[in-house]
Each structure stands twice: as structure tokens, then as C-alpha cells.
DRENVO-784164 format. One record per residue (C-alpha): x, y, z. Coordinates in steps of 0.05 Angstrom, whole numbers, plus 5000, padded with zeros to 4 digits. Example, Ala and Ser with C-alpha at 12.3 -4.5 7.8 and 13.67 -1.06 7.14 Angstrom:
BEGIN
524649105156/527349795143/
***
This chain:
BEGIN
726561415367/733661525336/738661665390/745462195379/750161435382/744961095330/746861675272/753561425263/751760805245/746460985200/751061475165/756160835155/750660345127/747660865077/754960955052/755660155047/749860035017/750860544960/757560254955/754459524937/749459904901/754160134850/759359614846/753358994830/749259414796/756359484741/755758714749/748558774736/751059084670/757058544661/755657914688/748757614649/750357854578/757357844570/758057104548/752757224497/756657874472/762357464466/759056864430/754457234376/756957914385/764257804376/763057204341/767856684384/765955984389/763255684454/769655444472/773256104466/767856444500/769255914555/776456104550/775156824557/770356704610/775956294651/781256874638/777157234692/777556644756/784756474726/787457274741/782557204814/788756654832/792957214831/788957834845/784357584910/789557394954/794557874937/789458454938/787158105008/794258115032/794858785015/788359025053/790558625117/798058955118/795159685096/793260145153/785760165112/781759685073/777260205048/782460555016/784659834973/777759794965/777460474930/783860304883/781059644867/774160024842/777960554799/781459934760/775259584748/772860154723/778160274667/777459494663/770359574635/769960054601/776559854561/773359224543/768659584497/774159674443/776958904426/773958524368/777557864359/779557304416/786457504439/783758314457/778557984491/782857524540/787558104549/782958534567/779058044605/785157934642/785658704664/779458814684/779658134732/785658334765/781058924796/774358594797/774657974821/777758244882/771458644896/766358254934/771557944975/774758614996/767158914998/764758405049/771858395090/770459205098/763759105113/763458605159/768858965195/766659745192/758659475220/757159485298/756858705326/752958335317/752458415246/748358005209/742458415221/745858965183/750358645132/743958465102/740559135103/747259415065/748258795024/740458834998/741859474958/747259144916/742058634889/736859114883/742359494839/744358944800/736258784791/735759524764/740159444717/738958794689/732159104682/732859674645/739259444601/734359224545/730059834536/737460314539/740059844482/733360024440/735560724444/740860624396/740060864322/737460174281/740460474218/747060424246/747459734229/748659414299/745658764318/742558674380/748358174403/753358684389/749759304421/750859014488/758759304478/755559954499/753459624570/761459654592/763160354598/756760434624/758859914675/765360274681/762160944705/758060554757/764460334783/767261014783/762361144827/762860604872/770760814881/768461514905/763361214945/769160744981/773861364991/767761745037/767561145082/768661285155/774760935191/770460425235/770659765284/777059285258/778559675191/785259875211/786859325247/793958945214/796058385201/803058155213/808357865154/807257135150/801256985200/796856845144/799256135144/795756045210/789355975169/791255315137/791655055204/784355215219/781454495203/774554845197/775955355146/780154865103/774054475106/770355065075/775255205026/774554554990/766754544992/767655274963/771554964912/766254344888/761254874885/765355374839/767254774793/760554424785/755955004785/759155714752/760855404686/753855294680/751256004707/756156384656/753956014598/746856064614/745656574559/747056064504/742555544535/736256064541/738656314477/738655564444/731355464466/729156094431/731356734479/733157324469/736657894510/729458044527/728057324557/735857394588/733558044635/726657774648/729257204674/734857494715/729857914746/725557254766/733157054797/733057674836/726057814862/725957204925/733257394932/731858184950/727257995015/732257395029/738157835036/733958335068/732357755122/739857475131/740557725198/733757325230/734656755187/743056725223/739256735288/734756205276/737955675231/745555955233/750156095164/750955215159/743655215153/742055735108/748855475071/745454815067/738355025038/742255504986/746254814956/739854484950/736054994912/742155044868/741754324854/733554354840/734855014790/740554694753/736253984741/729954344715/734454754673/738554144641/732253694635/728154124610/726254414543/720054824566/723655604561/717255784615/719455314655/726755334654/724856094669/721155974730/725755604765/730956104759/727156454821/732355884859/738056284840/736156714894/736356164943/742555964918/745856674926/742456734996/745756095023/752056144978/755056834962/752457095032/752556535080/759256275062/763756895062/759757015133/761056405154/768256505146/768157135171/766756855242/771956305251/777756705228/781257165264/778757895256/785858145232/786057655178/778657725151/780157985083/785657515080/781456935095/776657235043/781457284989/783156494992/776356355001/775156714939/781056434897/779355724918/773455764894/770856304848/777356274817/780155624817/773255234807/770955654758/776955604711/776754874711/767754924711/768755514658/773955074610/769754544620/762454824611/764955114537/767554464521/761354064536/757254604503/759954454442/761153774444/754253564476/749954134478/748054814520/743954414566/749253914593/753154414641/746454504680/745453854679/752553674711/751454204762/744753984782/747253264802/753453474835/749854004880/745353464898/751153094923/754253654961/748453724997/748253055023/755053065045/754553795076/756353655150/762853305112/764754105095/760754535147/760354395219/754254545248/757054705326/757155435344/760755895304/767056235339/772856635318/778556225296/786256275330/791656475290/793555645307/788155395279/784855255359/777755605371/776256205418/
***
């Protein structure tokens, strides 16, 4: 039976979990078909689509940590958080106007400045609004995001058929419509942020210039550099996906099926974060997550079976359990509490941003030099080696909040 102190609490995780329901479910609407927009609805070649695609981790160099920064000195993360939703919005729904390369870039550019900042300030607010321990519940609010991204991957093919066939569009090109779209969700998600109760270590500040206390932290350095392998070896591959299911005969059909194979082990995964932190810790889930990614991305790059190379795609789920989750949680508890969105911001721009530039530069190159399915390929052998040299990146020993030295509580 609910008790008078448990309503609080419930009242704050409904709130945070329509929050991540609306801000993934505008990825949902982003993220798997804008690469294939760009490439045969736009009409740019797979290395300008790879440039485009790298505008968005090159602007997270800037954007994460300063947006971080921002959110540690402010007096309220969930206030950032709302400012940084309102810009994505405008940011998606402005990219629904550009037809040629350099309208693209720019306006890739805007809308990264906001988005890519996101997740990391998302999870930082989180993480620091929900009752200790956390786990438990950061996975009950973080399971409604993927069920909103799921949604709308979904359901994005049957509102495209809605449009008028005699006005001429192609199917490529009728996924502009998915960004403003995308932009109200976000709109949405920035209202959302702005009804979130002041809770736990939200307000807590940071002070000018003790942020360099987390490059002293052996362990989290440590993470930042596996953070960057993964980025570089594996994204490149994810954001060009389209073209390779699209190269063995797919459609945008085949592209939301199999996005919703991606999601469906990764909905009770999430779900189960909290028991599976108990049981095997965030190294161990981190560990399984790398290994799936490295059996998805071989299948995919061998292969040339389109069933197949679907099926395996249920991994990605895996991958996002023991990558995007574990790793930000990870962090999260061996940094000190008034530098979490800090420490979330660099762990962000190490990796989603800096890896992915080079992995997103690099993945449009081989595309068109060697083929669609040579990025997967490339990712599947070098997760295969990260995994082997985990305990290299991600001690094991129990977690503990880091000192602003570097030294462990």
C-alpha cells in the first residue's frame, strides 16, 4: 500500500518518464531515417551525408560541456534542461526547409548545439532529482523514452502514407515532414522539464574551475577513452545503417520494422536495469552490451541475407542496455555529485561527439569507396576487441563516488 512520503516520488518519476518519453520519441522521428532523407531525399552523396551526419558530434564538442557547465554553475538543471528542449525544437523543425548540402550542415549545426546536449543533461537531472538508490528507478523512467522512440519508429511509415500521392513526393523525400513533427514532440518535452519538482542534488553548484578535478580521477579518464573507441568504431556504422538495409533491397518499411526488432529486448532490459546493477554491477552489464554490439555489427557486415541482418538487430538492444545506460551510470557514481552533469557533458563529447565525427567521416568514406557493408564490418571487429580488453577501461571493484582530487570516497 502507497504511503503519504511514497506520492512524491511517484509524482517525480511520472514527470521523468514523460519527459524521456517525448524527447526519444522526437529522436524516434530523427535519428533512423534522417541519413536516408539526406542521401535519396536530398540527393547528397554518401560522403556528404557523412559530413552532415558529423556536423551533429562536431557542434556536441562545443555544446555538451558547455551546456554541462552551465547546468552545474546554475542554481537548476531542470531549468537548462527546459532551454535546451525549446532549441531542439526550433532545431527540427527548421531542418524541414534546406534542399542542398550547405542548408543542411547549417542547420544541422543548430539543431546539435541543443540536442546533443539532451541525454547527457536528461540523465544528470535524473539521476540527481530520483531517491537513492537509483537504479531501480532510473530504469522505470528511462523505459518510457524507448518505448516512445519504439512508437514512433512504428507508426512513422503508415503517417507518411497519409500524404497526397499526386503531390509528386517520393517516399525518400516525405520523411522531411517527420521534423517538425519531431519538433512539437520536443516542445513538449520542454514543458514537461519546466513542471519538474526541485529534488535531491538538482540545485546543488559547482564552483568556477573544479571541474578540472575530474581529469584527475584515473577511473573516469579510463572511461572516457573506452567511450571514445566505442563512438569511433561503432556510430559511423549505426547512422549509415539506412543505406546498407537500403542496398540489400529495404525500404523505409524494412527501416521501422527493423528498428522495432532493435527496441523490443531493449524495453524489458531497461525496465530491469536496476536488478541487473545489483547482481552483475554497471562493468558487467557494460561488458555484455560491447559484446552484443560486436556480434550485431559482424552478422550485419558479413552478411547479405536482409532476414538475417534484420534479426540480429534485436542486439542493438543489448548494446543500448550496456552502453547508453550503463556507462553514463557508471559515471554517475564515481564522480562527485556536484559535478555530475559536468562529468556527463565530457563523457558525452569524448565520445558521442568526438568518436563519432572521426566514425561518421569515416563510415561515408568507406561507403563509397568499399561499400555500405564495410562500416559494420569495421565495428564488429573492433567491439570484439574492446571487449577483450574491458578491465583495461572499466574496473570491476565497487563503485564509489569520486573526490574532487581524483582519490575515492
Amino acid at each position: 500500500m502507497a504511503t503519504a512520503k511514497d506520492q512524491p516520488n511517484r509524482h517525480l518519476e511520472r514527470n521523468l518518464g514523460a519527459l524521456w518519453w517525448f524527447m526519444l520519441a522526437a529522436l524516434g522521428l530523427f535519428f533512423p531515417f534522417y541519413t536516408l532523407y539526406l542521401k535519396n531525399g536530398v540527393g547528397l552523396s554518401g560522403t556528404t551525408v557523412g559530413l552532415v551526419a558529423a556536423a551533429i558530434p562536431t557542434m556536441g564538442l562545443v555544446a555538451q560541456p558547455l551546456w554541462g557547465r552551465i547546468a552545474d554553475r546554475s542554481s537548476s538543471r531542470r531549468r537548462v534542461l527546459m532551454w535546451i528542449s525549446i532549441g531542439a525544437g526550433i532545431g527540427y523543425t527548421a531542418l524541414a526547409w534546406p534542399a542542398g548540402a550547405t542548408g543542411m550542415i547549417l542547420g544541422t549545426l543548430f539543431l546539435a548545439f541543443f540536442s546533443t546536449a539532451l541525454i547527457p543533461t536528461c540523465v544528470s537531472v535524473s539521476l540527481a532529482s530520483l531517491p537513492v538508490p537509483n537504479a531501480h528507478a532510473y530504469g522505470r523512467v528511462r523505459v518510457l523514452g524507448t518505448i516512445g522512440f519504439a512508437m514512433c519508429v512504428g507508426l512513422a511509415p503508415y503517417g507518411l502514407r497519409f500524404l497526397d500521392p499526386a503531390a509528386g513526393i517520393s517516399e525518400a523525400a516525405s520523411l522531411g515532414y517527420l521534423l517538425p513533427a519531431a519538433g512539437g514532440l520536443m516542445l513538449c518535452a520542454a514543458w514537461t522539464s519546466s513542471r519538474l519538482p526541485m529534488a535531491g542534488h538538482d540545485s546543488i553548484r559547482a564552483q568556477r574551475g573544479d571541474w578540472y578535478g575530474l581529469l584527475r580521477n584515473k577511473r573516469f579518464v579510463r572511461v572516457l577513452v573506452f567511450s571514445f573507441l566505442t563512438y569511433l568504431f561503432t556510430q559511423g556504422a549505426m547512422v549509415l545503417f539506412p543505406l546498407l538495409v537500403s542496398a540489400q533491397g529495404g525500404g523505409i518499411a524494412a527501416i521501422s520494422q527493423m528498428w522495432l526488432l532493435m527496441l523490443a529486448l531493449e524495453v524489458p532490459l531497461v525496465m530491469a536495469f536496476g536488478a541487473a546493477v545489483e547482481r552483475i554491477g554497471a562493468p558487467g552489464i557494460i561488458a555484455i552490451g560491447t559484446l552484443a554490439a560486436a556480434a550485431r555489427w559482424l552478422v550485419s557486415g558479413l552478411s547479405q541475407d536482409l532476414l538475417l541482418i534484420g534479426a540480429v538487430q534485436i542486439l542493438h538492444g543489448v548494446t543500448v542496455w550496456g552502453i547508453i545506460l550503463a556507462l553514463p551510470f557508471h559515471v554517475d557514481r564515481i564522480v562527485p555529485p556536484h559535478l555530475r552533469a559536468t562529468a556527463q557533458g565530457l563523457l558525452a563529447m569524448v565520445g558521442v561527439s568526438l568518436g563519432s565525427i572521426l566514425s561518421n567521416l569515416g563510415a561515408g568514406w568507406l561507403t563509397d569507396r568499399y561499400g555500405t557493408s564495410t562500416p559494420a564490418l569495421i565495428a564488429g571487429v573492433a567491439s570484439l576487441i574492446l571487449a577483450v580488453t574491458l578491465p583495461l577501461f572499466i574496473t570491476t571493484d565497487e563503485e564509489g563516488r569520486g573526490e574532487i582530487d581524483g582519490r575515492q570516497t
